[in-house]
PQR file with spaces between the fields and no chain letter, atoms N, CA, C, O and H, PARSE charges and radii, in Angstrom:
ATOM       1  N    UNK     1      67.689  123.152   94.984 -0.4000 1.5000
ATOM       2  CA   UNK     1      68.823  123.648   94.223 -0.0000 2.0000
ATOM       3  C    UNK     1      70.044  122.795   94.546  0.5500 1.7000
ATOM       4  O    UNK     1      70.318  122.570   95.725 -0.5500 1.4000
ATOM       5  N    UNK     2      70.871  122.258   93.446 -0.4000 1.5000
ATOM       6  CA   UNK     2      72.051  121.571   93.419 -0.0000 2.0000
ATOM       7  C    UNK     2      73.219  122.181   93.401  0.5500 1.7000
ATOM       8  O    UNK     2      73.369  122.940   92.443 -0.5500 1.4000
ATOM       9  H    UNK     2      70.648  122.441   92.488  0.4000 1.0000
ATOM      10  N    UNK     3      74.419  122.070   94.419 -0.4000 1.5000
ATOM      11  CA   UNK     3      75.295  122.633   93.983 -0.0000 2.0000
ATOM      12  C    UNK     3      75.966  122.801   92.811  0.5500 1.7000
ATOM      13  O    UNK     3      75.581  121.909   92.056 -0.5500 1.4000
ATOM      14  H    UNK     3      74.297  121.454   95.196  0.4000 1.0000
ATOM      15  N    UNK     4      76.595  123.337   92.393 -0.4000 1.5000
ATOM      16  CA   UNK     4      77.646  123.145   91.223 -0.0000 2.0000
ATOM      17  C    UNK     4      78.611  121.986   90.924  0.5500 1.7000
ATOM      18  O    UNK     4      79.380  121.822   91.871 -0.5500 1.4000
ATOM      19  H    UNK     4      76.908  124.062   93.007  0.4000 1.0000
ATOM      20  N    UNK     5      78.769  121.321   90.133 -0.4000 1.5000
ATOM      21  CA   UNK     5      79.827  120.004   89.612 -0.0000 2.0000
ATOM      22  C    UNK     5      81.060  120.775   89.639  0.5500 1.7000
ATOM      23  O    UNK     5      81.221  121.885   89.132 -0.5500 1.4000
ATOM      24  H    UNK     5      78.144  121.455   89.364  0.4000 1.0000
ATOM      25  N    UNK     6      81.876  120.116   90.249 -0.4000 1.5000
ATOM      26  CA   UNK     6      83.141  120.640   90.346 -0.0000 2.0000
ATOM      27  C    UNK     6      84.180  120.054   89.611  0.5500 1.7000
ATOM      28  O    UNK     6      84.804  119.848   90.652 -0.5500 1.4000
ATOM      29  H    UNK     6      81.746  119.214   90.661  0.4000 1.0000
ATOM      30  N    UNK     7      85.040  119.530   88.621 -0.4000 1.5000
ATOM      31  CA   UNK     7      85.258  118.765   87.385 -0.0000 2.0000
ATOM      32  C    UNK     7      86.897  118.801   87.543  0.5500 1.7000
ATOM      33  O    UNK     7      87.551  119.728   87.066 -0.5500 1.4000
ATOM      34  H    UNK     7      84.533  119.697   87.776  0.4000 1.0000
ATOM      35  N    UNK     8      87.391  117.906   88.127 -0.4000 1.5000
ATOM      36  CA   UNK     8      89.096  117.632   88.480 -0.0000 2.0000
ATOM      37  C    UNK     8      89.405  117.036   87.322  0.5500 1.7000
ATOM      38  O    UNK     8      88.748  116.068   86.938 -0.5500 1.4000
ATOM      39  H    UNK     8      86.860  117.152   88.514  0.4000 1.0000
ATOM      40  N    UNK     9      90.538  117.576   86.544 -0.4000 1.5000
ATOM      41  CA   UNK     9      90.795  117.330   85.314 -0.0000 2.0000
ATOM      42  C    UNK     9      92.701  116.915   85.777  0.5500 1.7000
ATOM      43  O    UNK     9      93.597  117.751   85.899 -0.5500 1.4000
ATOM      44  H    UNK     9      91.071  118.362   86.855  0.4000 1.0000
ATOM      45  N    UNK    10      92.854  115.055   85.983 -0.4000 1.5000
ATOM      46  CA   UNK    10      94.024  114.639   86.550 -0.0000 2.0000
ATOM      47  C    UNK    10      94.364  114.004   85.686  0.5500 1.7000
ATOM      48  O    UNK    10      93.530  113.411   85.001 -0.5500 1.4000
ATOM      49  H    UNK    10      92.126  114.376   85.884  0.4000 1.0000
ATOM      50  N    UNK    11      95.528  113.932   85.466 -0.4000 1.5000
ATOM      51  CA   UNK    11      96.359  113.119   84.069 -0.0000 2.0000
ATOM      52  C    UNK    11      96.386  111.223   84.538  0.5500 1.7000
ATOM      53  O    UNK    11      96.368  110.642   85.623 -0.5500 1.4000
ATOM      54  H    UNK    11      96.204  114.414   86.022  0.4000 1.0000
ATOM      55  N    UNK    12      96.423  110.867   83.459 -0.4000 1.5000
ATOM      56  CA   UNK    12      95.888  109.109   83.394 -0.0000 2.0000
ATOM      57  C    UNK    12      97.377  108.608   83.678  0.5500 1.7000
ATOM      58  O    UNK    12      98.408  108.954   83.101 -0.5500 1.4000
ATOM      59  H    UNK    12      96.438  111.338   82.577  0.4000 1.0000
ATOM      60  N    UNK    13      97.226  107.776   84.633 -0.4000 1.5000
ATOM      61  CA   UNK    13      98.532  107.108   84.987 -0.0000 2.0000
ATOM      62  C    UNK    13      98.465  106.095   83.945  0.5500 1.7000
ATOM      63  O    UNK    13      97.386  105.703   83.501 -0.5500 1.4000
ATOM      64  H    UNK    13      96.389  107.495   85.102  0.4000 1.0000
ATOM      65  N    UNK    14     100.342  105.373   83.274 -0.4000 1.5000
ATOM      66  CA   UNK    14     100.462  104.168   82.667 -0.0000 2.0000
ATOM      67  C    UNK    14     101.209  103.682   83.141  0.5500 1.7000
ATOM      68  O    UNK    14     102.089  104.480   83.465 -0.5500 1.4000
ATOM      69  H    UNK    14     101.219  105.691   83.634  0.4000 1.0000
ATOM      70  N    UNK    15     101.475  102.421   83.495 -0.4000 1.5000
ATOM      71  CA   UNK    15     101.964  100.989   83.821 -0.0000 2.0000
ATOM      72  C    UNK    15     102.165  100.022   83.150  0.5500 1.7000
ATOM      73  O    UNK    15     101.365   99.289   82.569 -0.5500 1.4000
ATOM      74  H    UNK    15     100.760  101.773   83.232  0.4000 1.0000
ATOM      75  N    UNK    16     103.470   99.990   83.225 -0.4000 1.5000
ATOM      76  CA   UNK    16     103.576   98.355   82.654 -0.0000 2.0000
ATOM      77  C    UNK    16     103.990   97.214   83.279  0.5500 1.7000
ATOM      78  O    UNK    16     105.023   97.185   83.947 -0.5500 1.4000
ATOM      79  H    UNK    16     104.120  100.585   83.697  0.4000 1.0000
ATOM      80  N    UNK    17     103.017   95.928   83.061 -0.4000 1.5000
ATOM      81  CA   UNK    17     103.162   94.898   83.811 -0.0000 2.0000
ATOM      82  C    UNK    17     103.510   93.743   83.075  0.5500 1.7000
ATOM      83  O    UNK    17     103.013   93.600   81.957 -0.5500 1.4000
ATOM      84  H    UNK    17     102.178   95.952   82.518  0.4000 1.0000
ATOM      85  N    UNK    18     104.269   92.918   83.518 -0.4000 1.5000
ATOM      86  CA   UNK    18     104.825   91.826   83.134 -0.0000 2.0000
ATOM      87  C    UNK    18     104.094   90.530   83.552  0.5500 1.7000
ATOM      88  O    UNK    18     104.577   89.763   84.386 -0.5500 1.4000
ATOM      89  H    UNK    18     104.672   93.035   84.425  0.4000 1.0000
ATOM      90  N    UNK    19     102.978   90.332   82.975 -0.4000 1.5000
ATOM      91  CA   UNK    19     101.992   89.421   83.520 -0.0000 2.0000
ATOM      92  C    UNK    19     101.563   89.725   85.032  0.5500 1.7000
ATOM      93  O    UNK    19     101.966   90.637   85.753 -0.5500 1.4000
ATOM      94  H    UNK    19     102.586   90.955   82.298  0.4000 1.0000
ATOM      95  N    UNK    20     100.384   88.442   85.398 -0.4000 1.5000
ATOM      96  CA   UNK    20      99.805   88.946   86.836 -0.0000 2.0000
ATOM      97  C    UNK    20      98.244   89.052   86.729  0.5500 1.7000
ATOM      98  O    UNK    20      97.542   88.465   85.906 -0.5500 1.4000
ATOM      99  H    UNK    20     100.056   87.701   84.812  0.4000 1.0000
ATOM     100  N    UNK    21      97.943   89.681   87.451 -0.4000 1.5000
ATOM     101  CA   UNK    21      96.394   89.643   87.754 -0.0000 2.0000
ATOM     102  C    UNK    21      95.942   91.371   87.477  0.5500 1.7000
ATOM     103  O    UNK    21      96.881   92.155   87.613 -0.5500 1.4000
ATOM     104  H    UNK    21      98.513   90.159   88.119  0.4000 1.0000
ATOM     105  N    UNK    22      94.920   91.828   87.199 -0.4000 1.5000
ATOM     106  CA   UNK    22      94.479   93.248   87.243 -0.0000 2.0000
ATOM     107  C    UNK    22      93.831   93.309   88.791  0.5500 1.7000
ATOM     108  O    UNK    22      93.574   94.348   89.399 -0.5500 1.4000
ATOM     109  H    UNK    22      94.158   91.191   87.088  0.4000 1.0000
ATOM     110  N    UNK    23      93.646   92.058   89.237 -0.4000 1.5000
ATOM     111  CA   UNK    23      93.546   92.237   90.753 -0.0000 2.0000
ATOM     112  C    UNK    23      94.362   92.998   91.353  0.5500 1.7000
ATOM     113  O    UNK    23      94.096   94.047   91.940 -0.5500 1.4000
ATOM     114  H    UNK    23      93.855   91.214   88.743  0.4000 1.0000
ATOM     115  N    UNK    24      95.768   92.295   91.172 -0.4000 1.5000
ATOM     116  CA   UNK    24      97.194   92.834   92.057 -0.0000 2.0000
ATOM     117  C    UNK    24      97.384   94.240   91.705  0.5500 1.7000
ATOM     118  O    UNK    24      97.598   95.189   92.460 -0.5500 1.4000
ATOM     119  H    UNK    24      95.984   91.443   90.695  0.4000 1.0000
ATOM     120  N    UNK    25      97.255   94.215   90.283 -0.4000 1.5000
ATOM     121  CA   UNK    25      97.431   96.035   89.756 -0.0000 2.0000
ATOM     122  C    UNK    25      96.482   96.775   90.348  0.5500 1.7000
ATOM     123  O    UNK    25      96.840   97.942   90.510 -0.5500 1.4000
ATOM     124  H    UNK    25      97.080   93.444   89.670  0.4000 1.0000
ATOM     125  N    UNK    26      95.130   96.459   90.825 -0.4000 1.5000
ATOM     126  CA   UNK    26      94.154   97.757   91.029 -0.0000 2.0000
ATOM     127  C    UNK    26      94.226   97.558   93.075  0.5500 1.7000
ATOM     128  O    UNK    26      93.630   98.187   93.950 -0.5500 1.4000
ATOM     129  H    UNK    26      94.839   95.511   90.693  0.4000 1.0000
ATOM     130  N    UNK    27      95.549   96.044   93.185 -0.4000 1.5000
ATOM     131  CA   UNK    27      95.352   96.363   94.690 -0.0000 2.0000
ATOM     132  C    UNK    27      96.759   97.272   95.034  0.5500 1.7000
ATOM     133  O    UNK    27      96.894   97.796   96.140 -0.5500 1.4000
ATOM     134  H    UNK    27      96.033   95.533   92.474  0.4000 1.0000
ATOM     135  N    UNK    28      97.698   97.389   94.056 -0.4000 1.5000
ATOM     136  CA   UNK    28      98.887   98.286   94.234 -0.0000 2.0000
ATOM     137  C    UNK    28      98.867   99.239   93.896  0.5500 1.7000
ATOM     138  O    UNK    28      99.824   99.978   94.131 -0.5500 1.4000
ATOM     139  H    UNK    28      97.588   96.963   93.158  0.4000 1.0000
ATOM     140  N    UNK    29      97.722   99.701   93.150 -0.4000 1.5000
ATOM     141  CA   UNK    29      97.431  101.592   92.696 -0.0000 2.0000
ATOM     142  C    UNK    29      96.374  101.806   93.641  0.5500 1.7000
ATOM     143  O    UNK    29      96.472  102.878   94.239 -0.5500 1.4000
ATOM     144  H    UNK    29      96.945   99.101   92.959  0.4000 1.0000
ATOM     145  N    UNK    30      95.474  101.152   93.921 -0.4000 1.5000
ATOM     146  CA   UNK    30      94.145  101.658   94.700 -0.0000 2.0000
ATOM     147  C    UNK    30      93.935  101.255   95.967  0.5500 1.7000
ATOM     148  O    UNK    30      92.998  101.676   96.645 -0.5500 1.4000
ATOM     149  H    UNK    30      95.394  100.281   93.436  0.4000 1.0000
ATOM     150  N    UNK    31      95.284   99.930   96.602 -0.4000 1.5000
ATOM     151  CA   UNK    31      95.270   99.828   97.673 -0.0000 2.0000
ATOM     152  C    UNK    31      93.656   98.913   98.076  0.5500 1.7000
ATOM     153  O    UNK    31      93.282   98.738   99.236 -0.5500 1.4000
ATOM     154  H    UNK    31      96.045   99.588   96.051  0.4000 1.0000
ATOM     155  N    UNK    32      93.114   98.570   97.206 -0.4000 1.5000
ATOM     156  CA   UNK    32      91.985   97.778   96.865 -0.0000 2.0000
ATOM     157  C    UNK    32      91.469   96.835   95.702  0.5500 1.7000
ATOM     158  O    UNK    32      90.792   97.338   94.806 -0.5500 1.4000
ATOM     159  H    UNK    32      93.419   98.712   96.264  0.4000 1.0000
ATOM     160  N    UNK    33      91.796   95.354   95.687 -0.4000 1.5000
ATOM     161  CA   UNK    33      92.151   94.491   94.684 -0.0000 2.0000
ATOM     162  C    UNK    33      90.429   94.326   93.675  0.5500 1.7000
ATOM     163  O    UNK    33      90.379   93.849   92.542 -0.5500 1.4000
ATOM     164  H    UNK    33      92.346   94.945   96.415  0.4000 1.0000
ATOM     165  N    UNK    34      89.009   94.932   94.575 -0.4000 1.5000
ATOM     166  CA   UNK    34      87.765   95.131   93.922 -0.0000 2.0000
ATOM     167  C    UNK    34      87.672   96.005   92.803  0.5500 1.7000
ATOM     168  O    UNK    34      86.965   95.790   91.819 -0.5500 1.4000
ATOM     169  H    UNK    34      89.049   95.320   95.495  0.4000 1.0000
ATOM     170  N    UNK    35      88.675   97.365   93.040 -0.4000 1.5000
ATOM     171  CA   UNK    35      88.836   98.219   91.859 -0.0000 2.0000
ATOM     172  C    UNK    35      89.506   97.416   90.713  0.5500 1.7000
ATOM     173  O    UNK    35      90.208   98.188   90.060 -0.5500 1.4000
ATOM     174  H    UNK    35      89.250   97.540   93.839  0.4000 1.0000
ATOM     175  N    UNK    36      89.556   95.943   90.149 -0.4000 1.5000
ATOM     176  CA   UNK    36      90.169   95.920   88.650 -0.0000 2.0000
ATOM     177  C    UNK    36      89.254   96.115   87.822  0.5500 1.7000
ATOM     178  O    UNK    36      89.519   95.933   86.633 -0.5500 1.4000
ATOM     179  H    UNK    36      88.986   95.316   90.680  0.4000 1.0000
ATOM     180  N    UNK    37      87.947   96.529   88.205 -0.4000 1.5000
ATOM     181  CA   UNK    37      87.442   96.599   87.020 -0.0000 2.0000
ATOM     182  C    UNK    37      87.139   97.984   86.509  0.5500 1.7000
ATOM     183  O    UNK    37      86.342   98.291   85.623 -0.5500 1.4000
ATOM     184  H    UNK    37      87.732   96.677   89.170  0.4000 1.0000
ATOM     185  N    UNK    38      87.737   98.580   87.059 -0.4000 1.5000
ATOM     186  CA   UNK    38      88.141  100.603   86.975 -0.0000 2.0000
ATOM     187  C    UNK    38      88.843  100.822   86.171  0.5500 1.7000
ATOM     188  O    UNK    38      88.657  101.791   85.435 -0.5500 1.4000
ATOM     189  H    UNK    38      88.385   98.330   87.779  0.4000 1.0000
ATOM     190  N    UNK    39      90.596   99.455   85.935 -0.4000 1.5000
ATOM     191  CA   UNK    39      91.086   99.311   85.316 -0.0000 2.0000
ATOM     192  C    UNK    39      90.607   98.483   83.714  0.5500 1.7000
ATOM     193  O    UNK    39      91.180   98.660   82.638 -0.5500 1.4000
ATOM     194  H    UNK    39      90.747   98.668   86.533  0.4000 1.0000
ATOM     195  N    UNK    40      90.070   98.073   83.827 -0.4000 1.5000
ATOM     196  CA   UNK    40      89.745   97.109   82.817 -0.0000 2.0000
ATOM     197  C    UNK    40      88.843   97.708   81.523  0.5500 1.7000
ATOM     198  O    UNK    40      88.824   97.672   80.293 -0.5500 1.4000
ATOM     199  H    UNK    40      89.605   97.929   84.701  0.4000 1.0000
ATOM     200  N    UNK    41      88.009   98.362   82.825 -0.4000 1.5000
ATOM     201  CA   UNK    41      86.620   99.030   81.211 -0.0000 2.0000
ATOM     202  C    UNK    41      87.841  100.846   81.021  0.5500 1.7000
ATOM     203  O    UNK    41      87.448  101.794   80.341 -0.5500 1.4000
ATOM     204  H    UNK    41      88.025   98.391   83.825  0.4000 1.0000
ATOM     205  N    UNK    42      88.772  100.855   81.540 -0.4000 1.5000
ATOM     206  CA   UNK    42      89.675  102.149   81.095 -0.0000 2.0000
ATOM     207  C    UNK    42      90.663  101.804   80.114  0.5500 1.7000
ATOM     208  O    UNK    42      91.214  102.757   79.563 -0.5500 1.4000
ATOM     209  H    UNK    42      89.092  100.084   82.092  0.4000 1.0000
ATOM     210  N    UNK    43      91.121  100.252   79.665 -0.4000 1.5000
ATOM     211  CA   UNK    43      91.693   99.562   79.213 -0.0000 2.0000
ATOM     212  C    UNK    43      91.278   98.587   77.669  0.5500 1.7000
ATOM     213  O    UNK    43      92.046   98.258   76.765 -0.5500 1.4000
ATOM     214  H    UNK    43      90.673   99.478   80.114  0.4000 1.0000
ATOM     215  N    UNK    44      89.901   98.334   77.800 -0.4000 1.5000
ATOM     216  CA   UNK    44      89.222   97.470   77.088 -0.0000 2.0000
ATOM     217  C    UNK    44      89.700   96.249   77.221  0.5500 1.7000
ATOM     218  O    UNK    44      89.968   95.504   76.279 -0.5500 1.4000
ATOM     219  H    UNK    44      89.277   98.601   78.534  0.4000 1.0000
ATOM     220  N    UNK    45      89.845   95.955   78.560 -0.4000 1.5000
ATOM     221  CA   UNK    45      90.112   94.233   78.630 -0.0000 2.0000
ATOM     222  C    UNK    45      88.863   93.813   79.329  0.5500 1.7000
ATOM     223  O    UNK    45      88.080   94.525   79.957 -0.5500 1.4000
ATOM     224  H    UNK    45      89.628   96.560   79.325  0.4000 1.0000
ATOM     225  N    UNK    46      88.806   92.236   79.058 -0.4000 1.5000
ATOM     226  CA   UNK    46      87.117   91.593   79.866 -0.0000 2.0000
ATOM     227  C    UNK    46      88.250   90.526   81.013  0.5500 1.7000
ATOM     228  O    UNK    46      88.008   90.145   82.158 -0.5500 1.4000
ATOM     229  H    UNK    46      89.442   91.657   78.548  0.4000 1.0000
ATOM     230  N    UNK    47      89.390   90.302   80.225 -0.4000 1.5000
ATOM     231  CA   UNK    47      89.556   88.926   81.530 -0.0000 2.0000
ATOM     232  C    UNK    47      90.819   89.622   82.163  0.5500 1.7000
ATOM     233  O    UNK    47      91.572   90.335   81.500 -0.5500 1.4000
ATOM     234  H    UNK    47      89.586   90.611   79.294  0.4000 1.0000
ATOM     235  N    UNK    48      90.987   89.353   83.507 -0.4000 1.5000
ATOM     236  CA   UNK    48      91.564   89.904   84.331 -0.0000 2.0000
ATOM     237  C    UNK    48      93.022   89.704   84.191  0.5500 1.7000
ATOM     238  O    UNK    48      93.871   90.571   84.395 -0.5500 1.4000
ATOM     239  H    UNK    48      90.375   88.774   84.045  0.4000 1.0000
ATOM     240  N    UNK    49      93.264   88.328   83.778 -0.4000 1.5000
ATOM     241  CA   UNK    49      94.554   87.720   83.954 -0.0000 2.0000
ATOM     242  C    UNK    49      95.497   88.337   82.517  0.5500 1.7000
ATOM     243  O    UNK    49      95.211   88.514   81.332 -0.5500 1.4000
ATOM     244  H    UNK    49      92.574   87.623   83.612  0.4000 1.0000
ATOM     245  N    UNK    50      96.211   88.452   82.997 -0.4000 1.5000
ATOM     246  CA   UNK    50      97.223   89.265   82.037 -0.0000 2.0000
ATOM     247  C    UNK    50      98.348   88.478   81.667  0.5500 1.7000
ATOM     248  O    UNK    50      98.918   87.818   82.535 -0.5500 1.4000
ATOM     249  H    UNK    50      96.443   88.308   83.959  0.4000 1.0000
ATOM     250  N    UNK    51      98.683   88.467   80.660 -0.4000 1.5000
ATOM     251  CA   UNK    51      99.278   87.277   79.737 -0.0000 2.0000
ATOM     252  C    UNK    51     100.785   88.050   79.090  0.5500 1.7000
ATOM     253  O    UNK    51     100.674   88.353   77.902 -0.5500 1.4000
ATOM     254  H    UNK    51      98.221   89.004   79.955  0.4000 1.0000
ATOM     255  N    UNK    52     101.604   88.255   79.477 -0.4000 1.5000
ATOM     256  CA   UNK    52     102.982   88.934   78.710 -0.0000 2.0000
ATOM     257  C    UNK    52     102.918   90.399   78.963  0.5500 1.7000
ATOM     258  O    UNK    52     101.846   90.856   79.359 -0.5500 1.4000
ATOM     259  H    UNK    52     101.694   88.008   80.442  0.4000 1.0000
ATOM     260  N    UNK    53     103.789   91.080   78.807 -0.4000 1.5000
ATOM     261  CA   UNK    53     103.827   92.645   79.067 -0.0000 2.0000
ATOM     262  C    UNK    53     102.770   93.172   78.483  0.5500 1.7000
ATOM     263  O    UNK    53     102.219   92.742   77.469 -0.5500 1.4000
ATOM     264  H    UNK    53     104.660   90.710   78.485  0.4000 1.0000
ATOM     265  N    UNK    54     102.446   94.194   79.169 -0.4000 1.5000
ATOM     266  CA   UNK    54     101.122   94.858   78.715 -0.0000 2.0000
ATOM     267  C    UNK    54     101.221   96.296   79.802  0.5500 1.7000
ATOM     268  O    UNK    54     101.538   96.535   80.968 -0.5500 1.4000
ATOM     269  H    UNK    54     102.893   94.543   79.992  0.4000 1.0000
ATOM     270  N    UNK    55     100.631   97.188   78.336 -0.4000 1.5000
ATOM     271  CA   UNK    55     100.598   99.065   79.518 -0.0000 2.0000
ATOM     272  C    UNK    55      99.826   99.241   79.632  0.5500 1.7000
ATOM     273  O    UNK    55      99.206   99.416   78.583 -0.5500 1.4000
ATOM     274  H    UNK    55     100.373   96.994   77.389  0.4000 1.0000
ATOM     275  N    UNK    56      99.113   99.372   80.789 -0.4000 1.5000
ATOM     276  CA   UNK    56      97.797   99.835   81.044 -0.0000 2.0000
ATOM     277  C    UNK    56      97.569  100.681   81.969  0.5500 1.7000
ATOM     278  O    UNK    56      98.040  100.859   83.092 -0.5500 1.4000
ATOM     279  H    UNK    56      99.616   99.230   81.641  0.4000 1.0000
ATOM     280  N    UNK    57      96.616  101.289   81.218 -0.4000 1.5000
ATOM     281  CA   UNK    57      96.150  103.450   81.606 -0.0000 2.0000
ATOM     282  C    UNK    57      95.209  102.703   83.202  0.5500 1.7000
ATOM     283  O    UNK    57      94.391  101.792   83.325 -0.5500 1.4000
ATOM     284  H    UNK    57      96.234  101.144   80.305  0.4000 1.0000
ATOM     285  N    UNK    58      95.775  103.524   84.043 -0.4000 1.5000
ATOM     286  CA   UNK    58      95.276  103.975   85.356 -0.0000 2.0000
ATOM     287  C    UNK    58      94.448  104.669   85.904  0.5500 1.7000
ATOM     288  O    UNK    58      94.858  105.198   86.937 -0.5500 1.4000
ATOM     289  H    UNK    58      96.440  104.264   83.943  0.4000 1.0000
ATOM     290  N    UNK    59      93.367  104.897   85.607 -0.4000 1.5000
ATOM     291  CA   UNK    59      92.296  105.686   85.891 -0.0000 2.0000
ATOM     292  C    UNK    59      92.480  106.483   87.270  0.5500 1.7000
ATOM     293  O    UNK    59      93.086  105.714   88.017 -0.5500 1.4000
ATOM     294  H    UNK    59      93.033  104.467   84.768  0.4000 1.0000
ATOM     295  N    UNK    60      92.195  107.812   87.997 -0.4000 1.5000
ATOM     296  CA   UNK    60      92.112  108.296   88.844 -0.0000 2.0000
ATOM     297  C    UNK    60      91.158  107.558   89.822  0.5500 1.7000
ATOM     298  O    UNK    60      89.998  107.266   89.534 -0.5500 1.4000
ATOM     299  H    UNK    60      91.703  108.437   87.391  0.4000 1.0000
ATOM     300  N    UNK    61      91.787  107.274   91.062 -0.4000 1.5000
ATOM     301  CA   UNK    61      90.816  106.595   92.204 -0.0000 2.0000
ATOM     302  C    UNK    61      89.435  107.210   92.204  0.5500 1.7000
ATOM     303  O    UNK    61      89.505  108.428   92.041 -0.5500 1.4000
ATOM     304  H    UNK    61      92.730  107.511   91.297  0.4000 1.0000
ATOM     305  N    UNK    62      88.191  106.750   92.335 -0.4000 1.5000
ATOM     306  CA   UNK    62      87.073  106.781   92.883 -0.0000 2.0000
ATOM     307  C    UNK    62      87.119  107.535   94.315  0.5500 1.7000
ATOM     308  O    UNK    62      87.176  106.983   95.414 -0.5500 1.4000
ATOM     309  H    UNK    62      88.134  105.760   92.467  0.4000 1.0000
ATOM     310  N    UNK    63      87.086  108.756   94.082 -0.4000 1.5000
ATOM     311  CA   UNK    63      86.856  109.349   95.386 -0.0000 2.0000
ATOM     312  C    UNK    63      85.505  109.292   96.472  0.5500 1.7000
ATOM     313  O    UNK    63      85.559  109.668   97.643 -0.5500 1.4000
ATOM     314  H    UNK    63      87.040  109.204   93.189  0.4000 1.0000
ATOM     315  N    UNK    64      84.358  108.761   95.826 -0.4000 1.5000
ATOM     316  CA   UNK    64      83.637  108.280   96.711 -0.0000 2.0000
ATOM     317  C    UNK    64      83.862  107.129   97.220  0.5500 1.7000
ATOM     318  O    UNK    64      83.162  106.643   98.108 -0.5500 1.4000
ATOM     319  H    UNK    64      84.315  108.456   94.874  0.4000 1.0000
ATOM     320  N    UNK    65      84.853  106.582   96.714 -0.4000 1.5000
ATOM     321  CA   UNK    65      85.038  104.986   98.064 -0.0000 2.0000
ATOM     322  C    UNK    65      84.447  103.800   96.910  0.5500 1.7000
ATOM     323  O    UNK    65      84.705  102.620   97.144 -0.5500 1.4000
ATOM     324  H    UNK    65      85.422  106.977   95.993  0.4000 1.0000
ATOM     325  N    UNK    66      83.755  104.115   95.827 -0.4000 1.5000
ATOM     326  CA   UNK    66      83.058  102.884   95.288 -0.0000 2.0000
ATOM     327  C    UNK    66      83.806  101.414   94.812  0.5500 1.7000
ATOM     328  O    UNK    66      85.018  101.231   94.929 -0.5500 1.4000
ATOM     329  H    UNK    66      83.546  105.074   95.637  0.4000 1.0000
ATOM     330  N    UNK    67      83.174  100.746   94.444 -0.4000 1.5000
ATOM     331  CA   UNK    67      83.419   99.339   94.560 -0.0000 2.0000
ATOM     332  C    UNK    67      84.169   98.736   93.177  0.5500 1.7000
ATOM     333  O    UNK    67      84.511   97.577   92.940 -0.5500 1.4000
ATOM     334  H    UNK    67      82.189  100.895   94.350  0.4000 1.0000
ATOM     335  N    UNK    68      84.315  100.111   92.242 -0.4000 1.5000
ATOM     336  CA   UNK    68      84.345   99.575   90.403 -0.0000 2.0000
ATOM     337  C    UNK    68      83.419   98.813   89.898  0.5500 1.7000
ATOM     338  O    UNK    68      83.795   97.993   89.060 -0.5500 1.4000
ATOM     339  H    UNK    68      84.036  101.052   92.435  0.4000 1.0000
ATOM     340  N    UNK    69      81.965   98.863   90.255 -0.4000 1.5000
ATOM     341  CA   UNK    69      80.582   98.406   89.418 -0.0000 2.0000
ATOM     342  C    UNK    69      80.472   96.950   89.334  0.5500 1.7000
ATOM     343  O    UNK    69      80.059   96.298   88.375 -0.5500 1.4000
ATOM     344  H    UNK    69      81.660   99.529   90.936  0.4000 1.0000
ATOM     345  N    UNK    70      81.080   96.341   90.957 -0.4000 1.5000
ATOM     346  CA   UNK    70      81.356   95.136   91.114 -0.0000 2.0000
ATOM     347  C    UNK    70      80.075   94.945   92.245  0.5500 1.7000
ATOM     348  O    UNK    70      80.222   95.507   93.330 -0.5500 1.4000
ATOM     349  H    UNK    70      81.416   96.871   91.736  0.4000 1.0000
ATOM     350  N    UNK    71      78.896   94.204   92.015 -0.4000 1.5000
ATOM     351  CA   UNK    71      77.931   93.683   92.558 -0.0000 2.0000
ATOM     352  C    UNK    71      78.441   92.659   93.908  0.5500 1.7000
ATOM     353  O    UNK    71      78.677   91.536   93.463 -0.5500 1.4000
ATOM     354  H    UNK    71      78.777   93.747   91.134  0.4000 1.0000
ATOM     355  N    UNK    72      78.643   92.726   95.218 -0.4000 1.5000
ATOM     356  CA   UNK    72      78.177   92.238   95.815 -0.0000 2.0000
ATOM     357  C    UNK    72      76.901   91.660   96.906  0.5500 1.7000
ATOM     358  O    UNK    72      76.790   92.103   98.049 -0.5500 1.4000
ATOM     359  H    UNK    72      78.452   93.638   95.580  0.4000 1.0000
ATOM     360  N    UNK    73      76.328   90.999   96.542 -0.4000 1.5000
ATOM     361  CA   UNK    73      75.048   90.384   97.477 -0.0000 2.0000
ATOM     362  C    UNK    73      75.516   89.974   99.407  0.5500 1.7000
ATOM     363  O    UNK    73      74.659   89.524  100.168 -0.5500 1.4000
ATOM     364  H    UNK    73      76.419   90.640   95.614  0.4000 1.0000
């Protein structure tokens, strides 16, 4: 028997950045520069580098600690 899903319903942070990396953004919200891609598929961007002002939605941290679906070997 599985416990019950417990379902935290937290409002989406927005930001706006004036060029830069989604590195730097997911290492100044998440305190971890591996999470940009948490930001990115919440965003619909593929390349990291950010080109002129741009707002982009903040996804709630990964409370298990994970990596943002970033493969390291």
């Amino acid at each position: 028997m599985t416990a019950p899903r417990t379902v935290i319903n937290r409002p989406l942070k927005s930001v706006e950045v004036y060029g830069g990396t989604l590195f730097a953004v997911a290492a100044q919200e998440y305190g971890d520069a591996t999470q940009w891609n948490r930001i990115a598929r919440a965003n619909g961007i593929v390349d990291p580098w950010l080109l002129g002002p741009t707002k982009l939605v903040i996804p709630p941290a990964d409370p298990s600690g994970g990596n943002g679906g970033i493969y390291t070997p």
